[in-house]
N, CA, C and O of each residue as an XYZ file, in Angstrom:
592
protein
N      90.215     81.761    142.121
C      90.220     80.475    142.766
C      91.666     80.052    142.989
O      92.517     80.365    142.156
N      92.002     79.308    144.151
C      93.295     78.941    144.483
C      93.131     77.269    144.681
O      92.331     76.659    145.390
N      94.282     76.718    143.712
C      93.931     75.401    144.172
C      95.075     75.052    144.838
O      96.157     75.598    144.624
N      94.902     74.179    145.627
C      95.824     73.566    147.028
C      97.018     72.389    145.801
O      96.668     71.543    144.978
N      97.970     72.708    146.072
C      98.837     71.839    145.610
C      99.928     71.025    146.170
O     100.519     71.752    146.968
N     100.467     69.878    146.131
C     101.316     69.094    147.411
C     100.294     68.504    148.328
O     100.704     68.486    149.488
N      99.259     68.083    148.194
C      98.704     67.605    149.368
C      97.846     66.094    148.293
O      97.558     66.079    147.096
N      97.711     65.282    149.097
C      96.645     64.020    148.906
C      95.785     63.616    149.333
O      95.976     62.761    150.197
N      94.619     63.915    149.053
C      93.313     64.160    149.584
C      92.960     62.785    150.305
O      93.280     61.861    149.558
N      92.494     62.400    151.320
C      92.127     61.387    151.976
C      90.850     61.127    152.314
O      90.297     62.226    152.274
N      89.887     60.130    152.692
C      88.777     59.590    153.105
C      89.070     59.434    154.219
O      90.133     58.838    154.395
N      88.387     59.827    155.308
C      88.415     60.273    156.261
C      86.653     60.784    157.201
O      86.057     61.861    157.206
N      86.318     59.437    157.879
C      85.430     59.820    158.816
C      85.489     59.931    160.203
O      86.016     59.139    160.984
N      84.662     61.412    160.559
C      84.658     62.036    162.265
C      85.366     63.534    161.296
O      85.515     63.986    160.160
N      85.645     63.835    162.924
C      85.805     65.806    162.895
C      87.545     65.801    162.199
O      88.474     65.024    162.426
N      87.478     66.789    161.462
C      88.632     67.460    161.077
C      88.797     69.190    161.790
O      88.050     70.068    162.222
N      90.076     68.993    161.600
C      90.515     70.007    162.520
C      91.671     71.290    161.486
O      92.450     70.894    160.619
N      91.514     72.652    161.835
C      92.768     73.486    161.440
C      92.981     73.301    159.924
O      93.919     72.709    159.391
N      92.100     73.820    159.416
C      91.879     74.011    158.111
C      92.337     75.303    157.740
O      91.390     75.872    157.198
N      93.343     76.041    157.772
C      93.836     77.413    157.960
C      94.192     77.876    156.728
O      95.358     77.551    156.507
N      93.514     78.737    155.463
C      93.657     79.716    154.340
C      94.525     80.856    154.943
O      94.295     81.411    156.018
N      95.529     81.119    154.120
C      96.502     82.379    154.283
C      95.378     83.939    153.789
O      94.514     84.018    152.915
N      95.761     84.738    154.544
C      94.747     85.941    153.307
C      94.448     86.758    154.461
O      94.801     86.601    155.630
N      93.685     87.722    153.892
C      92.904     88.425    154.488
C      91.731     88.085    154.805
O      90.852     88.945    154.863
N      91.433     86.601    155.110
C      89.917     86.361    155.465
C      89.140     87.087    154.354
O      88.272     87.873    154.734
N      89.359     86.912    152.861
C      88.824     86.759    152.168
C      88.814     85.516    151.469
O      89.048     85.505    150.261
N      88.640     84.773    151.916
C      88.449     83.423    151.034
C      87.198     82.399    151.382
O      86.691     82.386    152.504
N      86.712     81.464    150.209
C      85.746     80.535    150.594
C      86.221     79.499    149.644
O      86.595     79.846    148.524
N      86.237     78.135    150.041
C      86.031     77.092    149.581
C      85.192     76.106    150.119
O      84.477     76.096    151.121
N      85.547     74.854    148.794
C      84.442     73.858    149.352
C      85.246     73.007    149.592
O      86.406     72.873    149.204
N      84.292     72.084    150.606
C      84.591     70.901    151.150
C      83.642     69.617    150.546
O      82.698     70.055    149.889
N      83.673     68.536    150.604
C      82.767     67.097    150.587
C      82.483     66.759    151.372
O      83.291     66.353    152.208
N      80.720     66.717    151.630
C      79.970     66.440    152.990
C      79.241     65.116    152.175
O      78.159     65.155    151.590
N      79.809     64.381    152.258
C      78.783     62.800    151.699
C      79.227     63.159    150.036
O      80.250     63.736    149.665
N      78.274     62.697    149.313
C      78.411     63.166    148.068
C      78.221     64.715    147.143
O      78.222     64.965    145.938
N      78.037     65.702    148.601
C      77.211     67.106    148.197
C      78.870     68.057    148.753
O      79.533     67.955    149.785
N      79.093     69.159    147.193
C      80.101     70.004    147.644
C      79.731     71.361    148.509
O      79.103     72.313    148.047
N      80.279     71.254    149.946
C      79.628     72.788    149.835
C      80.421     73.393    150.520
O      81.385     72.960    151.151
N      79.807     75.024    150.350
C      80.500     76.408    150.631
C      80.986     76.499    151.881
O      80.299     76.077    152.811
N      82.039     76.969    152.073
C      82.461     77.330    153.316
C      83.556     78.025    153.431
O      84.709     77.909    153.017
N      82.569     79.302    154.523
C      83.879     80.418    154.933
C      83.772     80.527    156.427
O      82.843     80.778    157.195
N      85.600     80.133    156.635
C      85.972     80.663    157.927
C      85.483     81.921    158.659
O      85.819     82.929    158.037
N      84.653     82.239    160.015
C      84.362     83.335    160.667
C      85.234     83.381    161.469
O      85.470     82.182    161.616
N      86.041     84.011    162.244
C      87.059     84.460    162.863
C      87.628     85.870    162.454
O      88.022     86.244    161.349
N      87.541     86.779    164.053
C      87.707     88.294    163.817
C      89.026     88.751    163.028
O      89.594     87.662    162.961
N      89.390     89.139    162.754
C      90.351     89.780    162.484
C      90.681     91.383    162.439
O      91.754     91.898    162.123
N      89.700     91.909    162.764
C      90.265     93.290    163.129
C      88.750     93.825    164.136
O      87.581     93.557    163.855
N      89.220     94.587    165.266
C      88.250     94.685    166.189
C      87.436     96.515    165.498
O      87.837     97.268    164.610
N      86.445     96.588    166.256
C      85.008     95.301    166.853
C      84.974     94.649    165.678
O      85.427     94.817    164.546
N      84.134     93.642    166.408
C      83.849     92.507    165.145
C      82.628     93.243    163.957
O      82.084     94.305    164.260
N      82.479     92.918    163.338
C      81.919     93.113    161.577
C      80.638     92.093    161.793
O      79.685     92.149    161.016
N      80.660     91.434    162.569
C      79.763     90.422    162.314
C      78.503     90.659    163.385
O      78.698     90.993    164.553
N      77.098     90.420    162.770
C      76.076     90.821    162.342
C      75.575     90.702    164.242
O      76.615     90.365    164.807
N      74.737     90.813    165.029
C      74.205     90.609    166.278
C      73.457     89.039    166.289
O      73.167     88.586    167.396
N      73.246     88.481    165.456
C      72.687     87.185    164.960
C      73.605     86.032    165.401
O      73.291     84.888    165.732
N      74.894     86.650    165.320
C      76.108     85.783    165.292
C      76.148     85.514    166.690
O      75.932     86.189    167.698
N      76.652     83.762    166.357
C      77.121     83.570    168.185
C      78.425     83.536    168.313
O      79.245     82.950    167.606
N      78.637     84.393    169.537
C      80.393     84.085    169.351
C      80.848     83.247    170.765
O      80.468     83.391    171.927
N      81.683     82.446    170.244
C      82.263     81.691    171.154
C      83.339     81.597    171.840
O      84.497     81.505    171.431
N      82.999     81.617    172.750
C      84.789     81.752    174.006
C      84.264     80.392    174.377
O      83.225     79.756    174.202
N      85.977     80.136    175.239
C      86.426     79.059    175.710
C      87.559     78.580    175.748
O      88.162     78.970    174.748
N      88.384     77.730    176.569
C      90.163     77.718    176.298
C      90.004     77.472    174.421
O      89.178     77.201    173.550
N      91.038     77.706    174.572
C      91.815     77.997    172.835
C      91.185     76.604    171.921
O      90.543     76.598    170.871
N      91.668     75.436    172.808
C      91.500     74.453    171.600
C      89.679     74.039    171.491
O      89.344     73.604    170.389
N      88.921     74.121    172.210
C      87.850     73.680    172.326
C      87.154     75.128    171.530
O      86.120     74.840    170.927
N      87.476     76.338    171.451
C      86.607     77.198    171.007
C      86.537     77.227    169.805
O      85.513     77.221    169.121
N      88.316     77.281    169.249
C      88.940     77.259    167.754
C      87.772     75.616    166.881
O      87.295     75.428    165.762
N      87.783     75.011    167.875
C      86.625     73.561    167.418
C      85.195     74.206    166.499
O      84.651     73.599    165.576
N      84.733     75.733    167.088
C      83.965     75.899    166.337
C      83.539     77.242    165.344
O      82.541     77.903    165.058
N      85.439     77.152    164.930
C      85.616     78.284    163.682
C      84.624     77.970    162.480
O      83.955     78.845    161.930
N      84.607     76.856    162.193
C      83.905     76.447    161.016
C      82.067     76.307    161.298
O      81.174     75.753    160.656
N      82.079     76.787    162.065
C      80.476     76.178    162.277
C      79.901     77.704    161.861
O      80.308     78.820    162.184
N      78.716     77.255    160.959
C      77.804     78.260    160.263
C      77.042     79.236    161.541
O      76.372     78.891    162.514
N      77.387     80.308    161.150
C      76.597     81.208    162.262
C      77.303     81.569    163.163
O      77.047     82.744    163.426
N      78.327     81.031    163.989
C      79.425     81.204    164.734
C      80.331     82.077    164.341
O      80.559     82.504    163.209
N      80.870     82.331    165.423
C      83.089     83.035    165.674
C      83.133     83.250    166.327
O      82.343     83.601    167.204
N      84.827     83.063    166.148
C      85.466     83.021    167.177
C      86.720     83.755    167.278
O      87.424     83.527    166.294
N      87.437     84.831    168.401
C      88.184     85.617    168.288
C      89.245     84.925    168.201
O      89.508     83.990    168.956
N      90.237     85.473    166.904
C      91.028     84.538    166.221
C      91.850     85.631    165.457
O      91.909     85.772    164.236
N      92.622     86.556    166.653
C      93.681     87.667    165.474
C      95.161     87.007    165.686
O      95.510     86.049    166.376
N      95.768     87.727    164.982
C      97.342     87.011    164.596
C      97.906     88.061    165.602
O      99.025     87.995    165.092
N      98.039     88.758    166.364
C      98.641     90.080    167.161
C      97.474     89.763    168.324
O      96.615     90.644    168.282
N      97.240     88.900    169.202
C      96.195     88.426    169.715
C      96.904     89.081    171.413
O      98.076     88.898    171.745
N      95.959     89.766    172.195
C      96.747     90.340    173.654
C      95.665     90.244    174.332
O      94.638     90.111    173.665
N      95.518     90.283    176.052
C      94.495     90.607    176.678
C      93.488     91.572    176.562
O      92.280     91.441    176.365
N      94.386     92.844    176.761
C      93.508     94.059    176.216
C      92.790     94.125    175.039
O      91.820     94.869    174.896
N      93.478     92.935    173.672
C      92.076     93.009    172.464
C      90.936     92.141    172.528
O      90.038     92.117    171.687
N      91.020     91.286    173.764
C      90.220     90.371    174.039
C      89.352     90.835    174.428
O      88.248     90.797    173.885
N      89.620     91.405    175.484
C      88.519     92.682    176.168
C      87.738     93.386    175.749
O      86.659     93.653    176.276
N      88.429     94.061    174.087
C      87.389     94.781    173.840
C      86.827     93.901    172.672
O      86.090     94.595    171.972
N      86.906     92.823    172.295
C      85.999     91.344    171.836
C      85.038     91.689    172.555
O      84.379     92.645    172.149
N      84.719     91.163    173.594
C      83.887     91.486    174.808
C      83.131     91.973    174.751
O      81.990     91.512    174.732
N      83.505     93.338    174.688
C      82.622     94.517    174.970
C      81.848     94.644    173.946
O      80.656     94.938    173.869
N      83.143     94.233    172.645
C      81.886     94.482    171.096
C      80.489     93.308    171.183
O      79.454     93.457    170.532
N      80.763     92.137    172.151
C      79.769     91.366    171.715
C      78.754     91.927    172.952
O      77.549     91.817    172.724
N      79.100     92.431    174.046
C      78.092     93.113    175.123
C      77.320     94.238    174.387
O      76.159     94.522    174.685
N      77.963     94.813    173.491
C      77.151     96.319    172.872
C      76.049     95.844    171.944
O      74.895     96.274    171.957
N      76.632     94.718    170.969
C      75.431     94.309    170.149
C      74.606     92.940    170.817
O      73.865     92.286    170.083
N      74.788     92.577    172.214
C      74.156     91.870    172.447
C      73.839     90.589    171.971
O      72.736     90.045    172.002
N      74.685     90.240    171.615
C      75.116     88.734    170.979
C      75.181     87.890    171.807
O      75.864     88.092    172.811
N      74.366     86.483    171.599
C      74.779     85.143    172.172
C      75.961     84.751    172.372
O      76.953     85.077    171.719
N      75.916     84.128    173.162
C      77.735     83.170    173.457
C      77.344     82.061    173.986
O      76.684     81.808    174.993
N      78.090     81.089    172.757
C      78.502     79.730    173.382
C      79.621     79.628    174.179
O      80.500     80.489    174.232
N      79.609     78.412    174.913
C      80.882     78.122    175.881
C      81.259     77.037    175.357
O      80.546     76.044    175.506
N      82.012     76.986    174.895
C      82.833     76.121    174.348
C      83.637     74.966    175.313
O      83.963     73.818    175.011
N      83.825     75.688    176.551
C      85.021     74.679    177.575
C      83.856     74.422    178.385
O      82.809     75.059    178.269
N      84.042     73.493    179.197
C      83.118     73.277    180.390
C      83.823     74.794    181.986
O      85.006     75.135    181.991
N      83.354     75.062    182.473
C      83.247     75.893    183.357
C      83.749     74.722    184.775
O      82.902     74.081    185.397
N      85.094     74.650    185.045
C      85.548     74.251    186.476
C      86.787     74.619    186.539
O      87.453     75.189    185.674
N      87.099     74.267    187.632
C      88.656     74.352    188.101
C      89.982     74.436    187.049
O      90.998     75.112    187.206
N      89.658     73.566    185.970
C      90.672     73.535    185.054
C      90.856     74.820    184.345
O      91.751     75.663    184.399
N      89.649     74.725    183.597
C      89.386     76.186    182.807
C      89.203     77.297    183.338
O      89.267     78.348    182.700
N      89.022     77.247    184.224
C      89.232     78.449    185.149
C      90.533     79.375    185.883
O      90.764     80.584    185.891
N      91.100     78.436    186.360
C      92.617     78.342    186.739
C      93.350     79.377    185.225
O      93.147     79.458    184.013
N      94.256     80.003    186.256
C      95.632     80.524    185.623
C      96.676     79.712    185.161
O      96.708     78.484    185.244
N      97.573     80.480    184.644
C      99.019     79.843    184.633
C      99.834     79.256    185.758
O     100.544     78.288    186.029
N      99.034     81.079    186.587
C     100.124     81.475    187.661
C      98.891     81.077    189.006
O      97.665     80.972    189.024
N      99.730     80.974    189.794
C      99.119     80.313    191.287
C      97.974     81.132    191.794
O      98.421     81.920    192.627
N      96.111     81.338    191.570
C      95.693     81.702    191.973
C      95.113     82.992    190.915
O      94.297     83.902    191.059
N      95.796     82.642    190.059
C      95.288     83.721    188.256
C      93.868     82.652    187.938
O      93.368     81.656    188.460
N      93.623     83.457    186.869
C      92.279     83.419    186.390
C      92.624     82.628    184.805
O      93.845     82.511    184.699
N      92.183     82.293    184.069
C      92.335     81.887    183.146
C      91.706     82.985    181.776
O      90.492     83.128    181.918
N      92.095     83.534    180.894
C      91.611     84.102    180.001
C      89.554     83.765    179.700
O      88.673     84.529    179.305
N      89.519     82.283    180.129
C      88.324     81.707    179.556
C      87.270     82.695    181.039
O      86.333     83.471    180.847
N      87.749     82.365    182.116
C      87.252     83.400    183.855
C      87.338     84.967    183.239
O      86.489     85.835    183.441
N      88.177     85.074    182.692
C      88.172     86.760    182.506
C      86.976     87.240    181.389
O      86.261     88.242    181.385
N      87.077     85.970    180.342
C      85.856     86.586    179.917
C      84.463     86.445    180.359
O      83.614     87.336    180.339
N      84.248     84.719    180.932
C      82.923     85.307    181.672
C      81.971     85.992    182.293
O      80.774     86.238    182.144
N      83.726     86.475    183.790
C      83.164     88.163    184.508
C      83.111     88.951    184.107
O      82.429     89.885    184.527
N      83.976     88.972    182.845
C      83.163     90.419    181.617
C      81.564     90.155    181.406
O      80.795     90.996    181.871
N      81.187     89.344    180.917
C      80.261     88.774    180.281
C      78.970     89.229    181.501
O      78.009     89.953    181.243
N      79.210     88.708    182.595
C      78.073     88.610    183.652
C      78.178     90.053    184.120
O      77.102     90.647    184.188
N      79.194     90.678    184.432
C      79.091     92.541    184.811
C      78.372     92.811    183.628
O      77.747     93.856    183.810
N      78.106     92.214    182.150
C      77.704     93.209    181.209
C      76.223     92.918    181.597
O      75.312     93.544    181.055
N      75.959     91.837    182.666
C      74.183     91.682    182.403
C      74.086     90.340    181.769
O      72.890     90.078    181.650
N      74.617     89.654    181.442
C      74.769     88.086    181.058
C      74.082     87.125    181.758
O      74.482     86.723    182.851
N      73.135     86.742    181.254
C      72.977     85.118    182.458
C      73.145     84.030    181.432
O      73.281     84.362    180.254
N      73.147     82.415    181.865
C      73.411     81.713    181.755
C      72.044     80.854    181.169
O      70.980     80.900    181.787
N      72.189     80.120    179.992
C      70.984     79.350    179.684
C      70.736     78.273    180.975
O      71.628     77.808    181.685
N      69.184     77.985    181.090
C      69.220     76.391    181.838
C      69.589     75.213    181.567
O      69.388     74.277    182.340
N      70.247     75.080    180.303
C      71.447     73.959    179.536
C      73.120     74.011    180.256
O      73.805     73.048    180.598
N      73.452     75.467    180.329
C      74.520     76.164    181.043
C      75.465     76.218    179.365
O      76.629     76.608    179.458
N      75.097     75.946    178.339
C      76.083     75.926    177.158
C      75.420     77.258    176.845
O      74.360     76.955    176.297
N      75.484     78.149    176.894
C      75.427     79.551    176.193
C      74.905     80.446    177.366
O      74.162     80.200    178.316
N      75.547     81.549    176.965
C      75.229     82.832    177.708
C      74.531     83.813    176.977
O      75.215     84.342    176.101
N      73.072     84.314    177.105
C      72.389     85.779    176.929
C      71.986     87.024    177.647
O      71.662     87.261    178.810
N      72.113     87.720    176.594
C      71.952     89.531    177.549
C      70.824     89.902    178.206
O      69.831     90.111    177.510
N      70.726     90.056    179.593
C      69.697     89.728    180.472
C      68.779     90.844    179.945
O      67.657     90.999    180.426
């Protein structure tokens, strides 16, 4: 067990954010949900293909809205420290092979879509058209994508 030291715990209601353990993604702690302590471990890949089960939903979407749902039970989200296009890609592919759900995390327009560069694609576009060449359609909600 590692206890957190230098910090002052606060009361605090609504979403918290970037709760980040050093390690090898071996770690779990607890948090306070009302008066009940409970378990919780970060899902986020760290070494490709992912490890995690076909059950799992994984979530794309620009960076800050996806990273929103590292902590959520059942979820992940691709999250390496040496992070490039090409390992994104094959993210992708690992979740096309086992046929895994995907949430969308960003809304789907112009913003999130858009590049850097004048007429680029946005990482969040690159993975969709992965997603839909693999056979992907779109729920009638439009928040998640399954393997047709």
């Amino acid at each position: 067990m590692t206890v957190v030291a230098g910090t002052t715990p606060k009361q605090h209601d609504g979403w918290m954010w970037d709760l980040t353990v050093p390690g090898n993604n071996d770690h779990d702690f607890y948090v306070i949900a009302g008066t009940s302590g409970v378990l919780v471990h970060n899902e986020t890949y760290t070494f490709l293909p992912s490890q995690s089960s076909k059950d799992t939903i994984a979530v794309i979407g620009k960076r800050p809205d996806a990273l929103e749902a590292s902590s959520w039970e059942g979820h992940e989200v691709f999250s390496l420290p040496d992070y490039s296009g090409p390992r994104n890609v094959k993210w992708i592919e690992g979740i096309i092979q086992k046929r895994q759900a995907v949430y969308l995390g960003s809304e789907i327009n112009d913003a999130t879509l858009a590049g850097a560069e004048p007429g680029g694609q946005s990482q969040y576009a690159l993975e969709l058209n992965q997603l839909l060449k693999g056979g992907y359609t779109f729920t009638g909600d439009g928040q998640y994508m399954i393997p047709g």
